[in-house]
C-alpha positions as CSV (number, residue, x, y, z in Angstrom):
1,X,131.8,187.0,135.4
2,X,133.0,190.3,134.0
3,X,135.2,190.0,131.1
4,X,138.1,192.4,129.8
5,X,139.7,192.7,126.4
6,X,143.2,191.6,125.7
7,X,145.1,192.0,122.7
8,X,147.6,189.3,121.9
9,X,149.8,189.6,118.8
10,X,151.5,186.2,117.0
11,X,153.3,185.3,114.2
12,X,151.0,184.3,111.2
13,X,152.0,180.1,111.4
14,X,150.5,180.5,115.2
15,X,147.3,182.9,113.7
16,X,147.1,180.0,111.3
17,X,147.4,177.2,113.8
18,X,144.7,179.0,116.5
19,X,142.0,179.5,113.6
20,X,142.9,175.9,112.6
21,X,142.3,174.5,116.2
22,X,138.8,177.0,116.6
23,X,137.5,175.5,113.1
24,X,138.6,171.2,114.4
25,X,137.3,171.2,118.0
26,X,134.4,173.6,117.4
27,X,135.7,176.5,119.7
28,X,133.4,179.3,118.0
29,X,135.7,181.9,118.2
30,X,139.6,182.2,119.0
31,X,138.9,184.0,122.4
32,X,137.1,181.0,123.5
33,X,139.3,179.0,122.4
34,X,142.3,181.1,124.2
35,X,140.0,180.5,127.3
36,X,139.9,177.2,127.3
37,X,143.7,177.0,127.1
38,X,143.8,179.4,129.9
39,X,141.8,177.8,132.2
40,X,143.7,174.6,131.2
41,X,147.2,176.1,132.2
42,X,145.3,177.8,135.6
43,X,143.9,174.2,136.4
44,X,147.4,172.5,136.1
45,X,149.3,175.8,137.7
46,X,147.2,174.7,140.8
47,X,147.6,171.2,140.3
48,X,151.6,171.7,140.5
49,X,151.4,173.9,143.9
50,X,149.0,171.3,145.7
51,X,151.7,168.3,144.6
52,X,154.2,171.0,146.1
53,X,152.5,171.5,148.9
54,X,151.7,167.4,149.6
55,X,155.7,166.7,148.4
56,X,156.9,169.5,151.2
57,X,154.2,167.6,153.9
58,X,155.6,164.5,153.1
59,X,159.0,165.3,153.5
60,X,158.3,167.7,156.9
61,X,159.1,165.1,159.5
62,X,158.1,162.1,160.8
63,X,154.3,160.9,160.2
64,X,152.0,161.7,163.4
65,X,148.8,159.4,164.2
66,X,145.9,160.8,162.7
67,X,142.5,160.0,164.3
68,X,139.3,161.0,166.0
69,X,140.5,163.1,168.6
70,X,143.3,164.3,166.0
71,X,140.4,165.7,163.8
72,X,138.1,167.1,167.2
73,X,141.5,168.8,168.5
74,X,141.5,170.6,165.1
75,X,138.0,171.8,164.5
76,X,138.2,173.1,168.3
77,X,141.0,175.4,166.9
78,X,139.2,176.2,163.6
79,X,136.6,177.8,165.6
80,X,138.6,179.2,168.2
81,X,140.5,181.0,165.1
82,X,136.9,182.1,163.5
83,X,135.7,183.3,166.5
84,X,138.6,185.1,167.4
85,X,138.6,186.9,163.8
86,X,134.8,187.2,163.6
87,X,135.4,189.9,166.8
């Protein structure tokens, strides 16, 4: 993965508090540490769009049957669709 430089400024109590947290839970740097809080937030940014998503299912309409024939009906499409892009 290619990485970029970012310059963040903060107040010296959060300078404090990040070189704090990188020297406790062995981070190694504050950019790693950044990172990790990063990919925290990304992880639970995509963790509150699928509940979104499920919540706005759930409330769509009534329930349908879901079976075998549901599930063959639907990966009939899924290729139709792939074969119709892949031309």
């Amino acid at each position: 993965m290619a990485t970029a430089t970012m310059n963040i400024s903060l107040p010296e109590g959060l300078r404090d508090f990040v070189k704090d947290r990188v020297a406790e839970d062995h981070h190694g740097t504050p950019s790693a540490y950044m990172r990790t809080l990063i990919i925290q937030d990304k992880k639970r940014a995509a963790e509150e769009r699928l509940e979104a998503m499920l919540l706005d299912g759930i409330n769509s309409g009534e329930p349908i049957e879901v079976g075998d024939d549901y599930w063959d009906n639907f990966k009939d499409r899924l290729k139709q669709r792939m074969a119709a892009k892949s031309k």
